[in-house]
Structure formats: structure tokens, C-alpha cells
C-alpha positions as CSV (number, residue, x, y, z in Angstrom):
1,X,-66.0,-11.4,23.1
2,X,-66.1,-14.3,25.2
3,X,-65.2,-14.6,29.2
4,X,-63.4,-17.8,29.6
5,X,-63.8,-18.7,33.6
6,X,-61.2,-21.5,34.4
7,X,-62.4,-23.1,37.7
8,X,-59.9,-26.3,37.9
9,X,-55.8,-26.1,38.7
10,X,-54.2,-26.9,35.5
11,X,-52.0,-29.4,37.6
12,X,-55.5,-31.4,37.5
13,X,-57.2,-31.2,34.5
14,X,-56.3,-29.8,30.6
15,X,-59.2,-27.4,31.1
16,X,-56.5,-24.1,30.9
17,X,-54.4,-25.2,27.8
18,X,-58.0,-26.4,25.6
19,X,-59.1,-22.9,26.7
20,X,-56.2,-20.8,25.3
21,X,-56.0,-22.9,22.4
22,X,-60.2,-22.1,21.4
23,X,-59.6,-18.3,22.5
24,X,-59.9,-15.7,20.0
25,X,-59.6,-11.7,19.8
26,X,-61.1,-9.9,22.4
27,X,-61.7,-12.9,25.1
28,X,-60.8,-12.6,28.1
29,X,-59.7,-15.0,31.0
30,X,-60.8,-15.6,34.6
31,X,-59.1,-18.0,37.4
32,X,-61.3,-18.6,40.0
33,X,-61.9,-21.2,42.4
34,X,-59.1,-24.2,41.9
35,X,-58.4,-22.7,38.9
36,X,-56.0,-19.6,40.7
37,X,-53.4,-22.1,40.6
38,X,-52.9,-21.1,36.6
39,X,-51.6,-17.6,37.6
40,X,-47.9,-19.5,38.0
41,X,-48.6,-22.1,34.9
42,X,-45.9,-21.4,32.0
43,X,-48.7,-21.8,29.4
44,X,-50.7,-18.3,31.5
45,X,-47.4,-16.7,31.1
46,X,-47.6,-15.9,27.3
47,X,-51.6,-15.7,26.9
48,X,-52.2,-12.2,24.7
49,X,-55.5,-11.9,26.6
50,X,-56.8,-9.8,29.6
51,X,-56.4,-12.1,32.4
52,X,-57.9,-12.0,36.4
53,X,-57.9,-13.6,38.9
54,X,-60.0,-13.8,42.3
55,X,-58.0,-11.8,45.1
56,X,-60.0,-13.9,47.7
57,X,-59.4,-17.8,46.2
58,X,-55.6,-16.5,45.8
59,X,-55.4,-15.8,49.0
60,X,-57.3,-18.8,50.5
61,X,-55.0,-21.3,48.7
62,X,-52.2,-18.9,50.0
63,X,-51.3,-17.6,46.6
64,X,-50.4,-14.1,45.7
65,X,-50.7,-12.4,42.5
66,X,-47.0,-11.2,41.4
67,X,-47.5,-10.8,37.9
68,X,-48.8,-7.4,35.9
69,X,-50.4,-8.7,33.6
70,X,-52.8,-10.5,35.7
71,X,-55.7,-8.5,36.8
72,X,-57.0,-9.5,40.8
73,X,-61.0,-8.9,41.0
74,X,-63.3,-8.8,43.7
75,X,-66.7,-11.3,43.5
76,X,-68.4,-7.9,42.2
77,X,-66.0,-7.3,39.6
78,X,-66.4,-10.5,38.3
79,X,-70.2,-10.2,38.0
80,X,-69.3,-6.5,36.1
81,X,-66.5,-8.6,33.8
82,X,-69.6,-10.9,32.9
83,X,-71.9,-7.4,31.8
84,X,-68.9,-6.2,29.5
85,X,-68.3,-10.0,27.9
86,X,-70.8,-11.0,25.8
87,X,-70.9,-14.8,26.9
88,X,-68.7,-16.1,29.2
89,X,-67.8,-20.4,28.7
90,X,-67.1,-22.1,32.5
91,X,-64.4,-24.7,32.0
């Protein structure tokens, strides 16, 4: 079980769509930073893993988080997410 933290906007970089092509069973997902801008990427959309997100870099790049599926974290839930994972990859 693997925490996947995506950290650059998939309008920049490939980082999101090589990470849902290496993820397995039981990963999860995190958008942070730059990378928040993934919560409205078609490729997020279908992903069969848990996803979050940052509340706080969503709503400094004046984002919202309008989608079920996606999970929005505090800083301290993202240090708890990293406990229950048992490696997490930055991308």
C-alpha cells in the first residue's frame, strides 16, 4: 500500500497520468501543492483509488472540491494518511 502524493498540475507535467498508470490495489492518492489542479483532470475522474486533496492549497489556488469521491485533508491528516500507507512515492 503505497501513498502516491502528486505535487505538480497535470496541465504542467505527466507526473498524474505515470502515477495512475504504476498504481496498484490498495494505493492511495494525494494532491497537494500544484498538484490540486488534478481534482478537475478527466484522467482523476475514473481513478478506482482513495483520493484527497489539501483543503488549504484548493482554496489558495481558489479551487473547490465538488466531487465525492475526493477526500479534502488537513496538513495533519496528511501526516496520519502517511502512518496508515506503508510508503508513500512524491511525484
Amino acid at each position: 500500500m503505497i501513498l502516491h502524493v502528486i505535487s505538480k498540475s497535470p496541465y504542467e507535467a505527466s507526473t498524474l497520468s505515470q502515477c495512475l498508470l504504476s498504481t496498484t490495489h490498495g494505493d492511495g492518492i494525494l494532491l497537494m501543492q500544484d498538484g490540486v489542479y488534478g481534482i478537475n483532470h478527466q484522467s482523476i475522474k475514473n481513478a478506482p483509488h482513495p483520493i484527497y486533496v489539501i483543503g488549504d492549497d484548493l482554496a489558495a489556488r481558489g479551487l473547490e472540491n465538488n466531487h465525492a469521491k475526493i477526500k479534502s485533508i488537513t496538513y495533519d491528516e496528511f501526516v496520519e494518511l502517511c502512518v496508515q500507507y506503508e510508503s508513500s512515492i512524491s511525484w
